[in-house]
C-alpha positions in Angstrom: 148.2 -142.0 -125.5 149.4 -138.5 -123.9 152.5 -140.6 -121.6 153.6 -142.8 -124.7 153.7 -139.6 -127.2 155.5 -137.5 -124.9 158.0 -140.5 -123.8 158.8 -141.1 -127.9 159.2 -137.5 -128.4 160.2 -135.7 -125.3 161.8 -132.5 -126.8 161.2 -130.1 -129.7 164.8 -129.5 -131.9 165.4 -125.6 -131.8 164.0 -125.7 -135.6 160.8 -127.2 -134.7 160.6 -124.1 -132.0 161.2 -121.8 -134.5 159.0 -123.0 -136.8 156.1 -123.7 -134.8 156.5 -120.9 -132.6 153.3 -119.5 -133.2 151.4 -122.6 -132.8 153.2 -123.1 -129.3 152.1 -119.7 -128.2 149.0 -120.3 -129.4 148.2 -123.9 -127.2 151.4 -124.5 -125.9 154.4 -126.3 -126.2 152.9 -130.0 -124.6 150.1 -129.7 -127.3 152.6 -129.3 -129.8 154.6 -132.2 -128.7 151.7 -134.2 -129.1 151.1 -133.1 -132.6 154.7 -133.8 -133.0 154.1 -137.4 -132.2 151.2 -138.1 -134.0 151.1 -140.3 -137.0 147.8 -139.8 -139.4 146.2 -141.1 -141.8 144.2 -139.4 -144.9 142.0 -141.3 -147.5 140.8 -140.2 -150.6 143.0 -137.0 -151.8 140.1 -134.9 -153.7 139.7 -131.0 -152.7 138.9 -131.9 -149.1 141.2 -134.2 -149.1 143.6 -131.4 -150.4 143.0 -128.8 -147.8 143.1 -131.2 -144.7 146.2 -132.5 -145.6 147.7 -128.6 -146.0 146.4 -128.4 -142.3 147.7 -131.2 -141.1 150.9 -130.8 -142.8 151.6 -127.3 -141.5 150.4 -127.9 -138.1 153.3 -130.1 -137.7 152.2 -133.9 -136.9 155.1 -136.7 -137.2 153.4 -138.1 -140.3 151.2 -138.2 -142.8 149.8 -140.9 -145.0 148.1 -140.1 -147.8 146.1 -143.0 -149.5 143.8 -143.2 -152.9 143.8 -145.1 -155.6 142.0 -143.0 -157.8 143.3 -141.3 -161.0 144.1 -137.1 -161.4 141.6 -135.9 -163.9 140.5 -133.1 -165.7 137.9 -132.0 -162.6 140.2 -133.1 -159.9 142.8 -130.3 -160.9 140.0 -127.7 -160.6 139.3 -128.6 -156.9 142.4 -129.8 -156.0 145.7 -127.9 -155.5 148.1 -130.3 -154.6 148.4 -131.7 -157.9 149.3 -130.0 -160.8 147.7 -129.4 -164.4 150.1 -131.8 -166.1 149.5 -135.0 -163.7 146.4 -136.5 -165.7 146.1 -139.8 -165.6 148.6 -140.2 -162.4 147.7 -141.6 -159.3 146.1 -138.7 -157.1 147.8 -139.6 -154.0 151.5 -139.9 -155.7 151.1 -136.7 -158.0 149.6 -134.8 -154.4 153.3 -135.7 -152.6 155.4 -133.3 -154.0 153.4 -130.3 -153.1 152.2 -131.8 -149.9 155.8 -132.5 -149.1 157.2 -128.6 -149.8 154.7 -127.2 -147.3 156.8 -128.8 -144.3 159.9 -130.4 -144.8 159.6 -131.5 -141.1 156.3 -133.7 -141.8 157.5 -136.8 -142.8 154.5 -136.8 -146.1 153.6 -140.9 -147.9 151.5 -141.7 -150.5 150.0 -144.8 -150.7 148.2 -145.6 -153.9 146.2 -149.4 -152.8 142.5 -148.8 -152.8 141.2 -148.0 -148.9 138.8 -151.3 -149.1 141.5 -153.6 -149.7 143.6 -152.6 -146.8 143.4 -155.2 -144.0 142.2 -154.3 -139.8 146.2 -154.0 -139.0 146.8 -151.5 -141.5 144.5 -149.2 -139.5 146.2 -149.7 -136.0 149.5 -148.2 -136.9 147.8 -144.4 -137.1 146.9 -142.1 -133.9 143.9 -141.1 -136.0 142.2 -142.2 -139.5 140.6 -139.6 -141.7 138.3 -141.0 -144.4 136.9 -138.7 -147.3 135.2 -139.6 -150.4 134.5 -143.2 -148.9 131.5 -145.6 -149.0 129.1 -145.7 -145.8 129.9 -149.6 -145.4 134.3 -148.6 -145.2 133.5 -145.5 -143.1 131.7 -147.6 -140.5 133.9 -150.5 -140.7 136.9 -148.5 -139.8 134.7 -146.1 -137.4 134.3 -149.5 -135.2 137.3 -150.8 -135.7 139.3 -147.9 -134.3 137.3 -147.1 -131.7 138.1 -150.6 -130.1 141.9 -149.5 -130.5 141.3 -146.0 -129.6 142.1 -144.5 -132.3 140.3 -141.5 -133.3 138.1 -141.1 -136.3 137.2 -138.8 -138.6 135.0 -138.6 -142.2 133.9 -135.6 -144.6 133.2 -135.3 -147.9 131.7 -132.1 -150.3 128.9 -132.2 -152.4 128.5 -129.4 -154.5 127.5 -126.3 -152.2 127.0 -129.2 -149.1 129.8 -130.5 -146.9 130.2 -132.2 -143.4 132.3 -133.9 -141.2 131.8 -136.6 -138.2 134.2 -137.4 -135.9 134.2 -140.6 -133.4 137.2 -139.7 -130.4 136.0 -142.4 -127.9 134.0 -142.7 -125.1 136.0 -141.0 -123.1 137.8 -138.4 -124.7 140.1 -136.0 -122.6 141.2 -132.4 -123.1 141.8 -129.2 -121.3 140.6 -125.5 -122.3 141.5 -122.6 -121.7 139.3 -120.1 -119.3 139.2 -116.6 -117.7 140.7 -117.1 -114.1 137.8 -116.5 -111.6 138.9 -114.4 -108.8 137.5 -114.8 -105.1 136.8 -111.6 -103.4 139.5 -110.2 -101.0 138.1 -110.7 -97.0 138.2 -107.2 -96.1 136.8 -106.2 -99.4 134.0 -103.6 -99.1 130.6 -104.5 -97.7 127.6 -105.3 -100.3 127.0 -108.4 -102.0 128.6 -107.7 -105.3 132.1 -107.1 -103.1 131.4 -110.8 -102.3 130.5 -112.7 -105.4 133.9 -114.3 -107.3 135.3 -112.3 -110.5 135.9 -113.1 -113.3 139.7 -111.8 -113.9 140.6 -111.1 -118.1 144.0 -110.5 -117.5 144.4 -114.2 -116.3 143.7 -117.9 -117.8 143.4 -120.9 -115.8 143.4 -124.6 -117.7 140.3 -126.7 -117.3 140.6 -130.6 -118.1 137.1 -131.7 -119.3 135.8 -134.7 -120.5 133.3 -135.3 -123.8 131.8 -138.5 -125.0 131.4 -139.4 -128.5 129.1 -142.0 -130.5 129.9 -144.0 -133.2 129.1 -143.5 -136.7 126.9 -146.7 -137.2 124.7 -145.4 -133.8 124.7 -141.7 -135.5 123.5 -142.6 -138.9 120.9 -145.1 -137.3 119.1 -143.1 -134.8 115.2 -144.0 -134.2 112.7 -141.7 -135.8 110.0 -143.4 -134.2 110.9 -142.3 -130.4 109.1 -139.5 -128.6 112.3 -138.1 -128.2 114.0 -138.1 -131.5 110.6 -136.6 -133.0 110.3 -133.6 -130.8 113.9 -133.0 -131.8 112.8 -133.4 -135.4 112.6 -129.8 -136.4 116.1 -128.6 -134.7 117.9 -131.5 -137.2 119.3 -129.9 -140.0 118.2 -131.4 -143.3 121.9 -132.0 -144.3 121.6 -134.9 -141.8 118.6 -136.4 -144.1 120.9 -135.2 -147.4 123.6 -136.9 -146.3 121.9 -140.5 -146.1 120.6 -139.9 -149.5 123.8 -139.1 -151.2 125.4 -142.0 -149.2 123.4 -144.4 -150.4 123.9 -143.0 -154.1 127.4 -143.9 -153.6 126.5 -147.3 -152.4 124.4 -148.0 -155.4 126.1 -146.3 -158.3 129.7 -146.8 -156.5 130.3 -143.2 -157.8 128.6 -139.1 -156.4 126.3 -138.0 -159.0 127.6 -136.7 -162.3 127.2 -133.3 -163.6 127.1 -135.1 -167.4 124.0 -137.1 -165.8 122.6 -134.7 -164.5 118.8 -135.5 -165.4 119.3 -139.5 -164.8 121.1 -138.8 -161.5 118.8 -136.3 -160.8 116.0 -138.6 -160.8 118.0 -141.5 -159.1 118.3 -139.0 -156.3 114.5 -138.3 -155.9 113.6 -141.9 -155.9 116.5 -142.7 -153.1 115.3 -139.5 -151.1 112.0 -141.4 -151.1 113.4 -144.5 -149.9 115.3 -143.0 -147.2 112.7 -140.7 -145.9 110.3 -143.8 -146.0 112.3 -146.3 -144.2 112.8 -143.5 -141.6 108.8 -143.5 -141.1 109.0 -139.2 -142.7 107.4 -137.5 -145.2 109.5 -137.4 -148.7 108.1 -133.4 -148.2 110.6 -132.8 -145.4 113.6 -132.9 -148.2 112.2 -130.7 -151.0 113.7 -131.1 -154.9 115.9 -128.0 -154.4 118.9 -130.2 -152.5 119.4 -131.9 -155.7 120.4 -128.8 -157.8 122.8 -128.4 -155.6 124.9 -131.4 -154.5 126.5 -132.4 -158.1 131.1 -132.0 -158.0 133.2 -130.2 -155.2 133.1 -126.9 -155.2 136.8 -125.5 -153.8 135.5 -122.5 -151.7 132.9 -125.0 -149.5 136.4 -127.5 -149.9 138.2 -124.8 -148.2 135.8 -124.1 -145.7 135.0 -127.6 -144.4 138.7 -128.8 -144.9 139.5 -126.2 -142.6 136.9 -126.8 -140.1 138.0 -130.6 -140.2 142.0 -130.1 -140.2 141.3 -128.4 -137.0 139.1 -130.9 -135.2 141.7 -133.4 -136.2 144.5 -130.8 -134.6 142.4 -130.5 -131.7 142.2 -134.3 -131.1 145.7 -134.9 -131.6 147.1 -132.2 -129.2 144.1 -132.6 -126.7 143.2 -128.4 -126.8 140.1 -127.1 -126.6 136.4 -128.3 -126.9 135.8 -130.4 -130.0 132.8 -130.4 -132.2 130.5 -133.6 -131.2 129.6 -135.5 -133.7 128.6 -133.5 -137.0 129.3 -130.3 -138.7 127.5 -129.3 -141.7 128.1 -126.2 -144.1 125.6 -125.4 -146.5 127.6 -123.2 -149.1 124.2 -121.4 -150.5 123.8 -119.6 -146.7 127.5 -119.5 -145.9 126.9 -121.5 -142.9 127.4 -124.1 -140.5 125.7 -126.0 -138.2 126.8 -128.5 -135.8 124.5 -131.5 -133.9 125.2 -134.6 -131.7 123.1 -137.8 -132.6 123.4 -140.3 -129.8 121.9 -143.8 -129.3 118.4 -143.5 -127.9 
């Protein structure tokens, strides 16, 4: 992927330099070049959606797609910036482009209003990496395997109320280098004693490291094995997020919509009874997700949009220029602490 980026877009224009200058300081100018060469794709263009696609956009990749089907409203506006107050009733993705566009004439910015589940398998393979928000577990999982046999890397968030997250799926074997204090062997006629012998640790100097991280899919994260002796003795460090999120998920599935703040006592209820199921099919106690979540996971909330849109416009920066360690597999920010958390779930 590095060789074919680099051989499609060998060089940086003067005004790409100047413009990204402080992003090339920051992780240099090959990382850039490979942001330069990437082409992306975003689904679903709500708040998150908003503030991943300001990232992207000013980070500089070669393009962005923007794709959703749905209709401005009312609530939208509130959360979403990209669109203004007078686009009601306009396609979300099409009234976002104008704004998106301003931010960096240099990002070739598209909007493409089709609905994500009609798009066929080859619409997918045309994008360096796929970024699905506001999607149904069933699409999120189709196009999760999908890429992953293309190498293509993956990515899904979404806010609920005070709650947000983000999974990302960037192979099997996933390469990138970080940056590290240069460690300094000790001279030969340094002075005697054992500290004069041990290697330092030099601040003035970095050295690259390339390392390598392995990622599971999203099907293998959502479906890990309550029953194992492993999985329950790593029961308490799980955040309940993880447990939340498989509740609200399936709410999607079965309503085909997040809950409602105008139904708030039906949907309320709807979310006990799936929080129930969940929990139960899982072989844990309903008590291990107390009634409190549901209070707290009705609209998007634009501060925790910020926050997780910024924590997921980076790992997706991260991916595409290959710098620095990436989060593996989840993050979750709980709004009401301030706080994130993130946590790998393998296969057992």
């Amino acid at each position: 992927m590095i060789d074919t980026i680099e051989k499609e877009d060998p060089v940086i224009s003067e005004e790409e330099a100047a413009q990204y200058d402080r992003q090339i300081r920051l992780w240099g100018l090959d990382a850039q070049k490979r942001l330069r060469g990437s082409r992306v794709l975003l689904a679903g263009l709500g708040g998150l959606g908003a503030e991943v696609a300001k990232n992207l956009i000013l980070a500089g990749v070669k393009k962005l797609t923007l794709l959703d089907h749905e209709k401005v409203t009312e609530d939208s506006c509130r959360a979403q910036f990209l669109v203004p107050v007078t686009a009601q009733g306009q396609n979300r993705a099409q009234a976002s482009l104008e704004r998106a566009q301003n931010l960096n004439p240099m990002v070739e910015v598209q909007a493409d209003t089709d609905k994500v589940e009609d798009k066929p398998d080859d619409f997918f393979l045309q994008f360096d990496a796929v970024c699905l928000t506001g999607c149904s577990k069933d699409l999120m999982v189709r196009v999760d395997q999908l890429c992953s046999q293309h190498n293509i890397k993956v990515f899904c968030g979404d806010i609920h109320g005070y709650y947000g997250y983000m999974f990302s799926n960037l192979g099997k074997e996933y390469s990138y280098v970080e940056e590290k204090p240069k460690v300094v062997k000790a001279a030969p006629d340094s002075s005697d004693g054992p500290e004069a012998k041990k290697a330092k640790v030099d601040p003035n100097e970095t050295t690259m490291v390339k390392k390598t991280a392995s990622f599971c899919s999203l099907k293998e994260a959502l479906e890990v094995d309550w029953t194992s002796e492993k999985t329950k003795a790593g029961l308490k460090k799980t955040p309940l997020d993880y447990f939340m999120l498989h509740v609200l998920l399936k709410f999607r599935t079965d309503k085909g919509r997040d809950p409602d703040p105008l139904a708030f006592p039906e949907d309320s209820l709807v979310l006990k009874q799936i929080r129930d199921d969940v929990l139960e099919a899982k072989t844990l106690s309903s008590d291990l997700l107390s009634d409190d979540f549901i209070s707290y996971c009705f609209s998007e909330m634009s501060p925790v949009c910020a926050v997780v849109g910024g924590v997921l416009g980076q790992e997706v920066v991260k991916a595409l220029s290959q710098r620095d360690a990436p989060h593996r597999n989840f993050f979750f920010f709980d709004g009401r602490k301030g706080n994130g958390v993130v946590d790998y779930f393998g296969p057992n």
